[in-house]
C-alpha positions as CSV (number, residue, x, y, z in Angstrom):
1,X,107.1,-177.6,199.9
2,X,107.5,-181.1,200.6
3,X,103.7,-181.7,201.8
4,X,101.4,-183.0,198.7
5,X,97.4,-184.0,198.8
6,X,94.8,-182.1,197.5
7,X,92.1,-179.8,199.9
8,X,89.1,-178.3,199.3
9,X,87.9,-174.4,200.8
10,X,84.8,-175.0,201.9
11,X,81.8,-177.2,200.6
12,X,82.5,-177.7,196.7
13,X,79.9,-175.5,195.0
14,X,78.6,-176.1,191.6
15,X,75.6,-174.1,190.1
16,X,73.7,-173.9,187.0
17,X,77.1,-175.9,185.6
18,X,79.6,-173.4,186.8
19,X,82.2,-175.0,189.3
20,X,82.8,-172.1,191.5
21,X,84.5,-175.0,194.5
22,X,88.2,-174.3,195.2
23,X,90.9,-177.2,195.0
24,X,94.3,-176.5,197.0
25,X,97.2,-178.9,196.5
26,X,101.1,-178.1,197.2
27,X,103.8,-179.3,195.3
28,X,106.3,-182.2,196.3
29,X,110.2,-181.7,196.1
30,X,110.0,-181.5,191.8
31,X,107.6,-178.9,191.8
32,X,105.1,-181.5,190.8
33,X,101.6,-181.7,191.5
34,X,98.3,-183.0,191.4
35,X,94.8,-181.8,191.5
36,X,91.4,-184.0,190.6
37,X,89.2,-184.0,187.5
38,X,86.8,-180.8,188.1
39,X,83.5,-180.0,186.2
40,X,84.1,-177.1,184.2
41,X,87.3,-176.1,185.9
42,X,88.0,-172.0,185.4
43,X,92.2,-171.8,185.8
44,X,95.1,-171.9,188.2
45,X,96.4,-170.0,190.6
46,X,100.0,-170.4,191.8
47,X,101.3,-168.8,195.1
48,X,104.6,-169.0,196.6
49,X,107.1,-166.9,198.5
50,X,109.0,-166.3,195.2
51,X,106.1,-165.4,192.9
52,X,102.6,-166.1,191.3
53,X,100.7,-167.0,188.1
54,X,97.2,-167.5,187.0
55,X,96.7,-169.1,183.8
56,X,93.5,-170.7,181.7
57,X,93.6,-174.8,181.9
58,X,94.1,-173.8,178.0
59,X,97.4,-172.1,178.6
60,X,98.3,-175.2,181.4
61,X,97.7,-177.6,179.1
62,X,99.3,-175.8,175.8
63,X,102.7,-175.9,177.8
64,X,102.5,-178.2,180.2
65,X,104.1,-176.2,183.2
66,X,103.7,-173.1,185.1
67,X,106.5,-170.0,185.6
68,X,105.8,-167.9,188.1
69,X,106.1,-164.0,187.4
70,X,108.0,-162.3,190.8
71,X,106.0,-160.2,193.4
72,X,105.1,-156.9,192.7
73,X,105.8,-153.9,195.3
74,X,103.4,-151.2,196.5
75,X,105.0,-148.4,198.0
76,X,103.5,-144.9,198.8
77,X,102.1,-141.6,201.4
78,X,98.7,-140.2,202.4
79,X,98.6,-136.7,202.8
80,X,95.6,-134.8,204.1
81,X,95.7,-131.3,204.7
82,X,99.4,-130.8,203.1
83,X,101.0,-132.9,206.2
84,X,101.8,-136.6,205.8
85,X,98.8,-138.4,207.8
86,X,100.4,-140.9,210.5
87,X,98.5,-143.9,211.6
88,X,95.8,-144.6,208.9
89,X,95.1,-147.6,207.9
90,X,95.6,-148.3,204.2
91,X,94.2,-151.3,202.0
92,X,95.5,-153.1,199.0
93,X,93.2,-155.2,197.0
94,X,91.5,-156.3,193.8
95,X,88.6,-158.8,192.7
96,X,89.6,-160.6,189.9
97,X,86.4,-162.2,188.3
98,X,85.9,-164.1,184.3
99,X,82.9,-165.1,182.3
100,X,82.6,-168.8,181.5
101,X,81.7,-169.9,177.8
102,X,77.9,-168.8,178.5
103,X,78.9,-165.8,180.1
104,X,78.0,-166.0,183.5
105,X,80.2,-164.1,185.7
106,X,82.1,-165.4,188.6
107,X,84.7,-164.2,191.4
108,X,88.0,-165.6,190.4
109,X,90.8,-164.3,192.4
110,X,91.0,-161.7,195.2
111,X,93.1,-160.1,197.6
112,X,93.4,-157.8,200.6
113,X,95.9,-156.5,202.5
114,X,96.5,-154.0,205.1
115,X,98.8,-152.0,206.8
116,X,99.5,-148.5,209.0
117,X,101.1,-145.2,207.5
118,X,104.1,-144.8,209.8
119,X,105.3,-141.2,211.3
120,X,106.0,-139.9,207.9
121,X,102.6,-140.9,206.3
122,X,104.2,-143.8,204.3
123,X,103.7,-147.1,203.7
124,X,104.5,-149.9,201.4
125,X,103.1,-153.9,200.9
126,X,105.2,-156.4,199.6
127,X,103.7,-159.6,197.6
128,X,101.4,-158.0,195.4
129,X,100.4,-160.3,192.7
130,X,100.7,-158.5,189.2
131,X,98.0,-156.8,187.7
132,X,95.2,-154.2,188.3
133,X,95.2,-152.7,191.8
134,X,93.4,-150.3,193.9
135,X,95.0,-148.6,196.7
136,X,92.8,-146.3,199.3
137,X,92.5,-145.2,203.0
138,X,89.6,-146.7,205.0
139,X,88.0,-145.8,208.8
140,X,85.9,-148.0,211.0
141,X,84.0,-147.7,213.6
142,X,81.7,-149.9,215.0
143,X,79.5,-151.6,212.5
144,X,80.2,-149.3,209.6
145,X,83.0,-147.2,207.8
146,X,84.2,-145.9,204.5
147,X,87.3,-145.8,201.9
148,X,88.7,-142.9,200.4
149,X,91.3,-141.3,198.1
150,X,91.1,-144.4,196.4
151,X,93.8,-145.2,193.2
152,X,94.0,-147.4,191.1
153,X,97.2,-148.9,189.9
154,X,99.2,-151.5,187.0
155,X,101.2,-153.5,189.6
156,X,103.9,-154.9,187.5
157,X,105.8,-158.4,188.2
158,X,109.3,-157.3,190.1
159,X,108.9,-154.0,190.1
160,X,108.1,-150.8,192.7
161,X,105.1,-149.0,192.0
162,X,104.5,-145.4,193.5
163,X,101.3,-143.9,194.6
164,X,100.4,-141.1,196.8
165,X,96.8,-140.4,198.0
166,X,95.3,-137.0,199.0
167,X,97.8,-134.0,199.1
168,X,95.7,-132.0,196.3
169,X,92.3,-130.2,196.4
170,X,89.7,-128.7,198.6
171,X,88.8,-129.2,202.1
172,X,85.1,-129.8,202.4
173,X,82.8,-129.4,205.7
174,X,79.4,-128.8,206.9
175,X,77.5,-129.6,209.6
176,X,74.6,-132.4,209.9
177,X,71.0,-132.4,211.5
178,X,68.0,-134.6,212.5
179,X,65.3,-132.4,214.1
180,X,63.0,-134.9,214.7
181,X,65.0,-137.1,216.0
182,X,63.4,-139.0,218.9
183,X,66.6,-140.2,221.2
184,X,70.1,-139.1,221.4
185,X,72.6,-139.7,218.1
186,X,76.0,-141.1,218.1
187,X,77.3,-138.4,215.8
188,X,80.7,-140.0,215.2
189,X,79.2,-143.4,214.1
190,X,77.7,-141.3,211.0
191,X,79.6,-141.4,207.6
192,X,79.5,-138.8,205.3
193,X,80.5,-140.1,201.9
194,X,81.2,-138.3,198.5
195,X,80.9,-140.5,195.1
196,X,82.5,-138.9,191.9
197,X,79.9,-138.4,189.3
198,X,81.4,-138.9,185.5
199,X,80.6,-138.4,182.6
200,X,79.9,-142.4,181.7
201,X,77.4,-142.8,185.3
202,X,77.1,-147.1,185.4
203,X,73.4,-147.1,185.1
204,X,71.6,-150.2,186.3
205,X,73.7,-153.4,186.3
206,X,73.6,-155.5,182.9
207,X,71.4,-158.6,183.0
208,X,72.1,-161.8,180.6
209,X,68.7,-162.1,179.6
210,X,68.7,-159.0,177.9
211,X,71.8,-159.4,175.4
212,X,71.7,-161.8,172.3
213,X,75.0,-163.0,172.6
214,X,77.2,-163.5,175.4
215,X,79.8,-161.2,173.5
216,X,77.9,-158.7,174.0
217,X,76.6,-159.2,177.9
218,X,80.3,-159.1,178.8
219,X,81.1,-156.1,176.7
220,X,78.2,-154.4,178.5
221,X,79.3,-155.7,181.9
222,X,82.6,-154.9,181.6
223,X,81.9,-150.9,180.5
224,X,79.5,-151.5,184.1
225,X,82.1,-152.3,186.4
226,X,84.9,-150.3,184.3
227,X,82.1,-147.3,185.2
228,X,82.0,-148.3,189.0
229,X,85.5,-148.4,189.2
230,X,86.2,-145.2,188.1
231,X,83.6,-143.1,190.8
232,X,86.2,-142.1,193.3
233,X,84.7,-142.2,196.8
234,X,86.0,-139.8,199.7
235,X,84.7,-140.1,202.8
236,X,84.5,-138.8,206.9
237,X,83.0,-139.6,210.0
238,X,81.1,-136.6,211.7
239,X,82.3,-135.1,214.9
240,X,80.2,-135.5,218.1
241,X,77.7,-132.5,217.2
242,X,77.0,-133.6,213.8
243,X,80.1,-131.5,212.0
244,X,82.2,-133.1,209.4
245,X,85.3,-132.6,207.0
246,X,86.8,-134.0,204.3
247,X,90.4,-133.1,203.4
248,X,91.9,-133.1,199.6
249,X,88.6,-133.6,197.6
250,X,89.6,-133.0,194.1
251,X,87.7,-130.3,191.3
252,X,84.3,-132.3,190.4
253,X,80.6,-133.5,190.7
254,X,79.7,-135.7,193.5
255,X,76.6,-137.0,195.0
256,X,77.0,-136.4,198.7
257,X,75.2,-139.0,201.0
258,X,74.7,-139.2,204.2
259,X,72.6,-141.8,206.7
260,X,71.9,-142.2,210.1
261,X,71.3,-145.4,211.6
262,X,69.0,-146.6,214.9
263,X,72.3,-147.6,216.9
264,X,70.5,-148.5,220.1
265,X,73.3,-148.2,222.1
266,X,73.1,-150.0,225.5
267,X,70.1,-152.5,224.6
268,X,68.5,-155.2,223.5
269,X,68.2,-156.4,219.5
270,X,67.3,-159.6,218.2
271,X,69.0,-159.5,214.8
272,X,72.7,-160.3,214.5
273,X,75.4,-157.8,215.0
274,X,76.6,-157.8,211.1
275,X,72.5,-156.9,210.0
276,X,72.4,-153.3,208.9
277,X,70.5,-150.9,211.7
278,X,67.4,-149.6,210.6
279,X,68.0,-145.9,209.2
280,X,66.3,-143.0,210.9
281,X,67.5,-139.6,208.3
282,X,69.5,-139.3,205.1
283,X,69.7,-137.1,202.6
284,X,71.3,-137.4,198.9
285,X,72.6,-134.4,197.1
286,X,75.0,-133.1,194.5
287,X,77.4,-130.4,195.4
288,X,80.3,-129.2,193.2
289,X,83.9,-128.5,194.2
290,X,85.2,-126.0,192.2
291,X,88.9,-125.8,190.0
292,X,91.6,-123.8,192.3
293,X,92.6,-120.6,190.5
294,X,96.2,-120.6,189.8
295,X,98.2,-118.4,192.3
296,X,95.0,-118.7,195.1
297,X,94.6,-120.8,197.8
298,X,92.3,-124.0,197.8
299,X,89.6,-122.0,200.1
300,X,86.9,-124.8,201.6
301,X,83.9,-125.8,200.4
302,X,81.7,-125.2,203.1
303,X,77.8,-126.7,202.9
304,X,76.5,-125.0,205.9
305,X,73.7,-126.6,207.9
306,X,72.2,-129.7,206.0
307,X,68.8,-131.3,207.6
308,X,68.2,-134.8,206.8
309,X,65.3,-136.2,206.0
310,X,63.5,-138.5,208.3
311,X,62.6,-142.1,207.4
């Protein structure tokens, strides 16, 4: 575009040495541009209707100019239950983050973006910047919710990629109780949610201090997050009585969780709307959904009756 001058997003923000502040400047009529002298500046990132880049101030300065690689294309169907699922709402997005020479860790590029399956249960998003990308269907409801069927895909520069989420294993359902619950629940603010256990579980989150070498911390962070990445989650709200049911839960080991909150619908509270609710049950368990024999059907998984525990 024709507008130049250099912004800032947000208060600039520079801790223990590591310049996590934003600079935004647009180019002039060349293509040119400029952007100010930065304490330990992390890389570029290039956006425009035609494409994007991200690049290392080494490779900026090695070349002297940036190319931008073309959009990549998302397009793809949710089924549940065999049919296509109309009217869910699907996200798009990844967190980019990089170490700096010491090895701290910091966010450097995200995205997020949302749309609706239409009649037939597809969808599509255009503009995807290349690269690693997870796909997945999320609910909400009041001050909570939950993705699932989440897949993660290569989004390559000008090219289509194809995904389809659910539309393979079992259904799972069971029914959830508080007996000593004191007041009324709102069953359909509850989410059940299922996290894939695997065979490499994350463990507790790597810490700096305990690695000799930076090379190392960021070879054990990296397995870390790889680990997290790779629990699929599948998810459901309960009905009105405390019954839920997830569709298309692939063979596996999963923790099951699931936590009720003190809504306190109708009154008074004097922490802010985004602070959690103070939980009144849960329970945590591991359930198993079994391989389909060939030639059978995918019969459910039923839990039964499951009594949480109060807190």
């Amino acid at each position: 575009t024709s507008r130049t001058g250099v912004t800032i997003d947000g208060p600039a923000h520079v801790a223990r040495g590591l310049n996590t502040t934003t600079y935004r400047a647009q180019t002039d009529d060349a293509g040119r541009f400029t952007l100010p002298a930065a304490v330990a500046p992390q890389g570029l990132i290039v956006i425009h209707d035609q494409g994007y880049a991200e690049l290392s101030l080494a490779a900026f300065e090695a070349s002297g100019s940036i190319t931008l690689q073309p959009w990549g294309r998302v397009e793809g169907s949710l089924v549940l239950d065999s049919q296509p699922a109309a009217n869910e709402r699907i996200v798009a997005g990844n967190h980019v983050t990089r170490y700096d020479d010491a090895g701290r860790r910091f966010g450097f590029m995200s995205f997020y973006l949302e749309t609706k399956t239409d009649s037939s249960g597809r969808f599509s998003f255009d503009k995807v910047p290349p690269g690693q990308c997870s796909i997945f269907r999320q609910q909400r409801r009041a001050r909570t919710g939950f993705e699932s069927h989440e897949t993660s895909v290569v989004v390559n520069a000008g090219a289509v990629t194809q995904v389809v989420l659910g539309g393979g294993g079992r259904t799972m359902v069971g029914k959830a109780v508080l007996v000593v619950a004191t007041g009324p629940i709102d069953w359909q603010a509850v989410p059940v949610v299922l996290r894939l256990k695997t065979a490499n579980e994350p463990g507790p989150r790597p810490k700096r201090d305990d690695f000799s070498s930076s090379e190392d911390y960021i070879a054990a962070a990296d397995r870390f997050f790889e680990a997290h990445r790779a629990r699929q989650h599948f998810g459901a709200f309960c009905d009105s009585n405390g019954s839920f049911r997830l569709p298309d839960v692939p063979a596996g080991t999963y923790e099951l969780e699931i936590k009720v909150r003190d809504s306190k619908v109708d009154s008074v509270s004097p922490h802010d709307l985004s602070d959690p609710a103070s939980e009144i049950g849960s329970l945590v368990r591991e359930v198993v959904v079994p391989e389909i024999p060939e030639g059978q059907s995918a019969e459910p998984v039923d839990l039964g009756t499951l009594e949480l525990v109060p807190r």
